[in-house]
Backbone as a chain_set.jsonl record, in Angstrom:
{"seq": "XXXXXXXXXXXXXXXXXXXXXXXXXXXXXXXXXXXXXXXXXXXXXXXXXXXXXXXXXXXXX", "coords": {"N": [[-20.25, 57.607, -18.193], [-20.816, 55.357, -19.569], [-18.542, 53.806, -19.868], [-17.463, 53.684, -17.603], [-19.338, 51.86, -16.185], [-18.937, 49.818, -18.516], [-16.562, 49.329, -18.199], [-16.451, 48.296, -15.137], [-17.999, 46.047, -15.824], [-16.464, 44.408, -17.178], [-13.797, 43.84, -15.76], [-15.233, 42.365, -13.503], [-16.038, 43.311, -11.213], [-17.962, 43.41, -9.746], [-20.759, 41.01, -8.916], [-24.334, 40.461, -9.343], [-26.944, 39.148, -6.863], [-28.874, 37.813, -5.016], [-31.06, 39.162, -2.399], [-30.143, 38.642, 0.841], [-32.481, 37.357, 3.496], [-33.551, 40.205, 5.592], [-31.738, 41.93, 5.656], [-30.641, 44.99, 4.045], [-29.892, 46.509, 1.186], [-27.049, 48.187, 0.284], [-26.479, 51.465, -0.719], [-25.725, 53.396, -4.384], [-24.325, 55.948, -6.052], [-23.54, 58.605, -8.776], [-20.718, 59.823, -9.022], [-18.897, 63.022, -10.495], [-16.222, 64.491, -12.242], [-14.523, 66.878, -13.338], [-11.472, 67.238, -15.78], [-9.08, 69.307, -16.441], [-7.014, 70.95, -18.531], [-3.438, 72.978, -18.904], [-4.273, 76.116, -18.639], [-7.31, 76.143, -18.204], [-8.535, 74.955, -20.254], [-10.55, 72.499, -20.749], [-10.271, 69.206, -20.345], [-11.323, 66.027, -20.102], [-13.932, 64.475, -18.974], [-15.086, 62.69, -16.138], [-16.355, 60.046, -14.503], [-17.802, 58.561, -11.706], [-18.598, 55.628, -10.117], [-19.942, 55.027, -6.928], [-20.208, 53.602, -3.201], [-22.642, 54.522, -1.099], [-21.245, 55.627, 1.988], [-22.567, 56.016, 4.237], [-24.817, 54.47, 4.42], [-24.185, 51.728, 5.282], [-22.843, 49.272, 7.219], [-19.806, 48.864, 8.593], [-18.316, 45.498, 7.995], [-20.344, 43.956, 7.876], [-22.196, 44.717, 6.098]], "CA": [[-20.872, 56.613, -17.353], [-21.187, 53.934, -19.955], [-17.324, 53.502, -20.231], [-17.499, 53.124, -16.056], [-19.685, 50.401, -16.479], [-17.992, 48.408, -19.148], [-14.715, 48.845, -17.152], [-16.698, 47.322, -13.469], [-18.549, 44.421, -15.773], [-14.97, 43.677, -18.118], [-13.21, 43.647, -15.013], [-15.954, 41.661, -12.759], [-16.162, 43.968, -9.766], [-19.217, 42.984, -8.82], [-22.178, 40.632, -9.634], [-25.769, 40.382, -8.697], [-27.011, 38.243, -5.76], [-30.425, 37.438, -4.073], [-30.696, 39.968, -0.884], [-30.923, 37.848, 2.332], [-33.353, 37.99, 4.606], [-33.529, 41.155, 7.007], [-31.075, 43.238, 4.864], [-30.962, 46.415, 3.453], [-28.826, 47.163, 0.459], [-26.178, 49.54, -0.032], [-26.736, 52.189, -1.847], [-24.902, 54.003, -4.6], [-24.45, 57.128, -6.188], [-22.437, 58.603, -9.158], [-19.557, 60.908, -9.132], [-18.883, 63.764, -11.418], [-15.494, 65.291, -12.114], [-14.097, 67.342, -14.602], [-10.29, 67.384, -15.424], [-9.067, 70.815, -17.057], [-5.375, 71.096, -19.311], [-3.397, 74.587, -18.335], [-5.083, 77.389, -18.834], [-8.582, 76.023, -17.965], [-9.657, 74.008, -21.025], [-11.246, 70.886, -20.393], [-9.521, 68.074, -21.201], [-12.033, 65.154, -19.914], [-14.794, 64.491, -18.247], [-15.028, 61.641, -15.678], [-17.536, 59.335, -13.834], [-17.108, 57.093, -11.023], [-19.788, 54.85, -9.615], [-19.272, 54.766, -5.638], [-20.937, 53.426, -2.034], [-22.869, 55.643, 0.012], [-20.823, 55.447, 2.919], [-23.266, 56.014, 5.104], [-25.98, 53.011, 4.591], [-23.997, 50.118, 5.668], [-22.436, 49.107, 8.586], [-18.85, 47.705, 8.547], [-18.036, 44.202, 8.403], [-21.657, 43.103, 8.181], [-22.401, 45.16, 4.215]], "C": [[-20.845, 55.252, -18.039], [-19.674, 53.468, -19.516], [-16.644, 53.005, -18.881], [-18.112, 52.237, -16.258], [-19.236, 49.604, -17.378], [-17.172, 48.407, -18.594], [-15.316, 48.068, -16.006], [-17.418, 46.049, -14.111], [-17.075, 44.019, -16.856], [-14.319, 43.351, -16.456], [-14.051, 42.689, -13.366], [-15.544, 42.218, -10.975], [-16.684, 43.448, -8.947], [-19.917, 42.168, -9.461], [-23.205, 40.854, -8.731], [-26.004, 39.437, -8.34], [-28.428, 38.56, -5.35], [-30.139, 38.447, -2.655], [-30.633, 39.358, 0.111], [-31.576, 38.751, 3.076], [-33.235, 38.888, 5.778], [-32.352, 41.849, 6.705], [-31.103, 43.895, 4.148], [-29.839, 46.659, 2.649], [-28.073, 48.328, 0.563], [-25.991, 50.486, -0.95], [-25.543, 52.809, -2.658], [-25.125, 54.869, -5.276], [-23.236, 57.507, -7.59], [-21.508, 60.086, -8.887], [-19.087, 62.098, -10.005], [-17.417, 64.598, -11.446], [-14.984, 65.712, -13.487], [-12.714, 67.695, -14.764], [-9.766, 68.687, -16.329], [-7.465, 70.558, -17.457], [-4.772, 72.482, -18.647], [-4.353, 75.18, -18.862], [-6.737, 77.564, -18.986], [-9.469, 75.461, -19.217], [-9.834, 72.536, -20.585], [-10.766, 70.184, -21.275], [-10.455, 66.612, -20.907], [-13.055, 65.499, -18.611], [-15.066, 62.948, -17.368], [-16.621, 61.294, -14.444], [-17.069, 58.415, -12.77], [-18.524, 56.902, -10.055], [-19.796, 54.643, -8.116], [-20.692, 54.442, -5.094], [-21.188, 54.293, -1.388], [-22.44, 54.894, 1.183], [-21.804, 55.365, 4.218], [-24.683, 55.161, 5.638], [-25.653, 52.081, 4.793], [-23.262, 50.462, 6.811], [-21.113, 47.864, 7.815], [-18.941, 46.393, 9.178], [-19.0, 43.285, 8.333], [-22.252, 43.633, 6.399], [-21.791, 44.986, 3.561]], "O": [[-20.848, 54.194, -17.41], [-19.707, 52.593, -18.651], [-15.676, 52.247, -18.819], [-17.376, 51.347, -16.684], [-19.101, 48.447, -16.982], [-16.761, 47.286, -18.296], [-14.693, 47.03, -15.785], [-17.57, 45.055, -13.401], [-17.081, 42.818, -17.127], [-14.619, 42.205, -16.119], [-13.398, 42.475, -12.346], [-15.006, 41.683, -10.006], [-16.341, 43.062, -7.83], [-19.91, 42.34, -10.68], [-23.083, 41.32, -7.598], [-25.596, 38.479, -8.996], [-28.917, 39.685, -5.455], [-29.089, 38.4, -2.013], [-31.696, 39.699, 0.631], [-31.533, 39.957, 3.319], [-32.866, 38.442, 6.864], [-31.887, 42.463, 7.665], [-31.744, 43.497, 3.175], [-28.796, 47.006, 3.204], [-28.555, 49.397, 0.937], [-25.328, 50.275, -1.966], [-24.454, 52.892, -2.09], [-26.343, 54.968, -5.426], [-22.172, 56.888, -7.591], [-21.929, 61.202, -8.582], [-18.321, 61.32, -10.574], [-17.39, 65.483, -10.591], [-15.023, 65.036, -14.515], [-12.392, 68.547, -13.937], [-10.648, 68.881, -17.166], [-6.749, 69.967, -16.649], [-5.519, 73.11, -17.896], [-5.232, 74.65, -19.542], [-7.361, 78.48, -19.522], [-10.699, 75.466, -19.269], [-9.035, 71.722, -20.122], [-10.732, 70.295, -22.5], [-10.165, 65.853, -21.832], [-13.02, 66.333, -17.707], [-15.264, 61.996, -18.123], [-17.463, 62.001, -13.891], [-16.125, 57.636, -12.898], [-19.226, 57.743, -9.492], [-19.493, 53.451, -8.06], [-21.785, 54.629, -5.63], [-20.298, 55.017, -0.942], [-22.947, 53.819, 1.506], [-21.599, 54.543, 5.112], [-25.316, 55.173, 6.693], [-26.467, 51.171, 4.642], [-23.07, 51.579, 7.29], [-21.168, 46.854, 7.113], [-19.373, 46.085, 10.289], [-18.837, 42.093, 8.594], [-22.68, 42.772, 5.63], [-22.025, 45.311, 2.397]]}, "num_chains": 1, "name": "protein.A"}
């Protein structure tokens, strides 16, 4: 997780902003996957920071 966040603030994904009035943020959530070499050893472990799809409304979030 940390190594996801230094990659989205090195790479300036996003910043932080004042909410306007009579909106509702978008929420987010993290991700969890695990990547495996043959024969089922684990070779990394990964993170990814995403939008709940389902709290905004296109074109307007």
């Amino acid at each position: 997780m940390n190594e996801e966040i230094k990659s989205l603030k090195k790479n300036a994904t996003w910043e932080i902003v004042d909410l306007p009035a009579g909106k509702k943020p978008v929420g987010c959530r993290w991700v969890y996957t695990v990547k495996y070499k043959a024969g089922s050893i684990v070779d990394q472990f990964k993170a990814m920071l995403v939008a709940k799809r389902y709290t905004h409304t296109y074109g307007i979030d």
